[in-house]
C-alpha positions as CSV (number, residue, x, y, z in Angstrom):
1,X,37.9,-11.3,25.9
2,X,40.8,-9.5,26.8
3,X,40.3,-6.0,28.1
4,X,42.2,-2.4,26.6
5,X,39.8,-0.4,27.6
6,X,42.6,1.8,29.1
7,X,44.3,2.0,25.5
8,X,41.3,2.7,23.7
9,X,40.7,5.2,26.2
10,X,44.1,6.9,25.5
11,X,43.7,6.8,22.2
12,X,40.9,8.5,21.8
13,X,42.3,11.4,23.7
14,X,44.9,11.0,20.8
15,X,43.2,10.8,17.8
16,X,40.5,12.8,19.2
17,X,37.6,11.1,18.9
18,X,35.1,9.0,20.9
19,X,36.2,5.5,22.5
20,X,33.4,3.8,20.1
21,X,35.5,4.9,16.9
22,X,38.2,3.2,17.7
23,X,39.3,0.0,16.4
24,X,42.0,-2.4,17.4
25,X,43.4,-4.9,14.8
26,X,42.9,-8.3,16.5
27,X,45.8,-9.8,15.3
28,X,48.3,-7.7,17.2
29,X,45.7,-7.6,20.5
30,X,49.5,-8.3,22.8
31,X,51.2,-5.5,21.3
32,X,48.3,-3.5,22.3
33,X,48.2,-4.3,25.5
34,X,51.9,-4.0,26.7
35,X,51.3,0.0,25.2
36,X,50.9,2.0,28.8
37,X,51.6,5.2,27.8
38,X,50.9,7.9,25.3
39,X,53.9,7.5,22.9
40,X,53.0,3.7,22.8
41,X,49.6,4.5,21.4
42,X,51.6,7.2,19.0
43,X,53.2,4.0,17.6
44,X,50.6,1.9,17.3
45,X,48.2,4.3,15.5
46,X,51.5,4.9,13.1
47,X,51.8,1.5,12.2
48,X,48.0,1.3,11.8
49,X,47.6,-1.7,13.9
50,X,45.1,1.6,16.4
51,X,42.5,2.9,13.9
52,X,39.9,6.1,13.9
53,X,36.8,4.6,12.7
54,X,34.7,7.2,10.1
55,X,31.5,8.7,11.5
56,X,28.2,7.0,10.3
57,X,26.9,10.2,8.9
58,X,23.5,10.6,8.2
59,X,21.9,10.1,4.5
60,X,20.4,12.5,2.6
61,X,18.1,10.6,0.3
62,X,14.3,11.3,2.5
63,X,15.4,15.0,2.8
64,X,15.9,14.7,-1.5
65,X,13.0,12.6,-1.9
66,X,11.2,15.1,0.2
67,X,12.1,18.4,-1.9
68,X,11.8,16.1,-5.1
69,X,8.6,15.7,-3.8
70,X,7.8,19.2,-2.9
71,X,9.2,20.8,-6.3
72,X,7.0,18.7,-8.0
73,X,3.6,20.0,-6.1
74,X,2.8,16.8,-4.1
75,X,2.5,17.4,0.0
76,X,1.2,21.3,-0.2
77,X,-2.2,20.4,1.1
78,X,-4.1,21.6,4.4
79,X,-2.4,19.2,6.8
80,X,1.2,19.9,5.8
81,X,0.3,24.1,6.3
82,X,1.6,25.9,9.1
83,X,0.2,29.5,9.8
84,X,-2.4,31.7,8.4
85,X,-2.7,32.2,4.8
86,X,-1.8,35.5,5.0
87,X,1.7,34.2,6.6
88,X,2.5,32.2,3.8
89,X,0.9,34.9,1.0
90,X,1.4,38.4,3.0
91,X,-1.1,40.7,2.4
92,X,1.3,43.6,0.9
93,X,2.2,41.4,-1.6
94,X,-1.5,40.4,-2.6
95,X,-2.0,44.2,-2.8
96,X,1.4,44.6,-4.9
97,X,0.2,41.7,-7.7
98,X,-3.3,42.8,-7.8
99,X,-2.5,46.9,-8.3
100,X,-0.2,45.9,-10.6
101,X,-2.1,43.9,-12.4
102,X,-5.0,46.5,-12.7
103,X,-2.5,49.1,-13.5
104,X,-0.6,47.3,-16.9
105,X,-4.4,46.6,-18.0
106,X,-5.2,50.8,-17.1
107,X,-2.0,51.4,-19.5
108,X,-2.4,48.9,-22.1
109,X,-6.6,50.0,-22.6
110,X,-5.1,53.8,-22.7
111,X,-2.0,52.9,-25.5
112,X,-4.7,51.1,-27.7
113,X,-7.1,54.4,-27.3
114,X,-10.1,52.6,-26.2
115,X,-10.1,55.1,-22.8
116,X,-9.5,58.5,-23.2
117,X,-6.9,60.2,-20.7
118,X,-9.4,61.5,-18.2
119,X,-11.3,57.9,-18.1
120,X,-7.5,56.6,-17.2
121,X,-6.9,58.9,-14.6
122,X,-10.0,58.5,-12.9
123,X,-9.4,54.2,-13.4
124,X,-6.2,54.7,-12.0
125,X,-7.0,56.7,-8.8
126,X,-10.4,54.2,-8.1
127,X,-7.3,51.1,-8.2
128,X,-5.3,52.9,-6.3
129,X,-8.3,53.3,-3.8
130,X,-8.9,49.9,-4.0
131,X,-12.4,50.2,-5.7
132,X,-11.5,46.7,-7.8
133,X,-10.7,43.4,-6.6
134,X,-9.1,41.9,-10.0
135,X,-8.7,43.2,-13.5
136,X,-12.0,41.3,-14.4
137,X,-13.6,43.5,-11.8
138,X,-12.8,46.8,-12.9
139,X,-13.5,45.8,-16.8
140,X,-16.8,45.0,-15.5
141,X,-17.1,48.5,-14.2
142,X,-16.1,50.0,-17.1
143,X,-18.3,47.8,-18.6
144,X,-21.6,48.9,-16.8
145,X,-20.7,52.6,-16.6
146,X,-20.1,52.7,-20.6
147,X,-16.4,54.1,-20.3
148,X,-15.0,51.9,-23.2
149,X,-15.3,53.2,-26.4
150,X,-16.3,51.1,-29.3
151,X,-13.7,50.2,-31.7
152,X,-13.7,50.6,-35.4
């Protein structure tokens, strides 16, 4: 095995790249090794007889198979959680969907007059308070206390 260790070495410094990525055409291994300096390597690489190699790279198939995965609702369980629930669900936005929630129900039971005004306002204010968990809740209290009015 004949050794150009010292040309691969220049031209990587040349092509700028490590001393792995290059590759010397074993057919023209003499020409390579009367090439001492710089220019010679110029040469070489110009008549292609000194290549760069291309980088491996690294595939991306696991990382698509993995959001595949994901988008379709498989590897959400305990084990693949990190953090509290409240770091993945913050409480201000539980708070945002459930007032919300309670309020569109407040508005839609007031548009189709089955509460009056005052019965709204006072809904409203107890949701705002935080008197309800869900909508389901505060029908129930409405329920109980007799604030919906029959319809026709």
């Amino acid at each position: 095995m004949v050794n150009v260790s010292a040309q691969k070495r220049i031209a990587s410094e040349v092509l700028n790249c490590g001393v792995n990525r290059i590759w010397i055409d074993p057919v023209f291994i003499d020409e390579v090794l009367m090439a001492i300096t710089r220019e010679d390597i110029r040469n070489l690489i110009k008549e292609g007889i000194i290549q760069k190699r291309q980088k491996k790279g690294i595939s991306k198939s696991k990382t698509n198979i993995r959001k595949e995965r994901k988008r379709k609702g498989r590897a959400r369980g305990l084990g693949k959680r990190k953090g509290k629930s409240s770091a993945r669900n913050p409480p201000k936005k539980q708070w945002i969907n459930k007032i919300r929630a309670q309020r569109r129900k407040l508005k839609e039971l007031r548009d189709n007059k089955v509460i009056d005004r005052s019965t709204y306002r006072k809904m409203y204010l107890r949701a705002k308070g935080g008197s309800f968990k869900s909508v389901a809740g505060m029908e129930r209290f409405m329920k109980d206390n007799k604030m919906l009015k029959k319809r026709r």
